[in-house]
N, C-alpha and C positions, 0 to 999 in steps of 0.2 A: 182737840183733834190729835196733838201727840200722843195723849196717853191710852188712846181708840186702837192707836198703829203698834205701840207697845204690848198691850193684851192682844193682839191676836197674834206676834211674833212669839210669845210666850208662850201662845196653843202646841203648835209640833215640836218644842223642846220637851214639853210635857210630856206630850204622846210618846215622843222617843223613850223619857226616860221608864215608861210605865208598859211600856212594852219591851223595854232591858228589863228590867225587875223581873217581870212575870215570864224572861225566859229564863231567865238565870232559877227562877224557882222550880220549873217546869222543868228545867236541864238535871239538876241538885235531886229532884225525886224521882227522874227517872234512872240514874246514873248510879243510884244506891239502893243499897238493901240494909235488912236487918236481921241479927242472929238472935232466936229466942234461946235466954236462957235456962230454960226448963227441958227443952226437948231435943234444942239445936239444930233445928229448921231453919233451912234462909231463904226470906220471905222480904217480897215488897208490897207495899201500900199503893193507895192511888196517886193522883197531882191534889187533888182536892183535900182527901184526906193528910195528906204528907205536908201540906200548905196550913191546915186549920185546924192540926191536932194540936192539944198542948204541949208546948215547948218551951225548954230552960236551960240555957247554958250546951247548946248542939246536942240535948238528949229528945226525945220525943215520946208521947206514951201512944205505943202502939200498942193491939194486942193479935196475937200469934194464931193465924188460923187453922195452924194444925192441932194446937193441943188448948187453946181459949186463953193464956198466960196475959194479962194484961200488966207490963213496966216501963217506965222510963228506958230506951234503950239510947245508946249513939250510933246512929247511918254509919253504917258501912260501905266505903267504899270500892266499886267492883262491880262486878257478874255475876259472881255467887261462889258458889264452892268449886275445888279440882272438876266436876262435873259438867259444870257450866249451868246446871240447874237452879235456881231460884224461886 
């Protein structure tokens, strides 16, 4: 019976922690963008894709919807440009 009372105490630290995770991921893609370096457009991605693109070492490969450029870039942090456009 103790270890019945155990597992369910362990259910909502779970949830806490997995619902920190997935804002903190959610926060991190929306809060950045990315500069192509072909054309120098600054552009963001989705949550989804920003979450489950490949990634290595804080780079990710995106690819650039103004001119099709697909590299490894590093999230920029910010708004975007002097314009405030993104």
């Amino acid at each position: 019976m103790g270890r019945e009372r155990y597992k369910v105490k362990q259910l909502p630290i779970a949830l806490i922690i997995i619902v920190a995770v997935l804002a903190f991921i959610a926060a991190r893609a929306l809060l950045t963008h990315f500069v192509c370096p072909s054309c120098g457009s600054n552009f963001r991605v989705g949550v989804l894709k920003y979450t489950f693109s490949a990634h290595v070492l804080n780079k990710r490969l995106v690819k650039c919807p103004n001119c099709g450029h697909a590299e490894m870039l590093s999230p920029v942090w910010g708004k975007g440009d002097e314009n405030g456009k993104v």
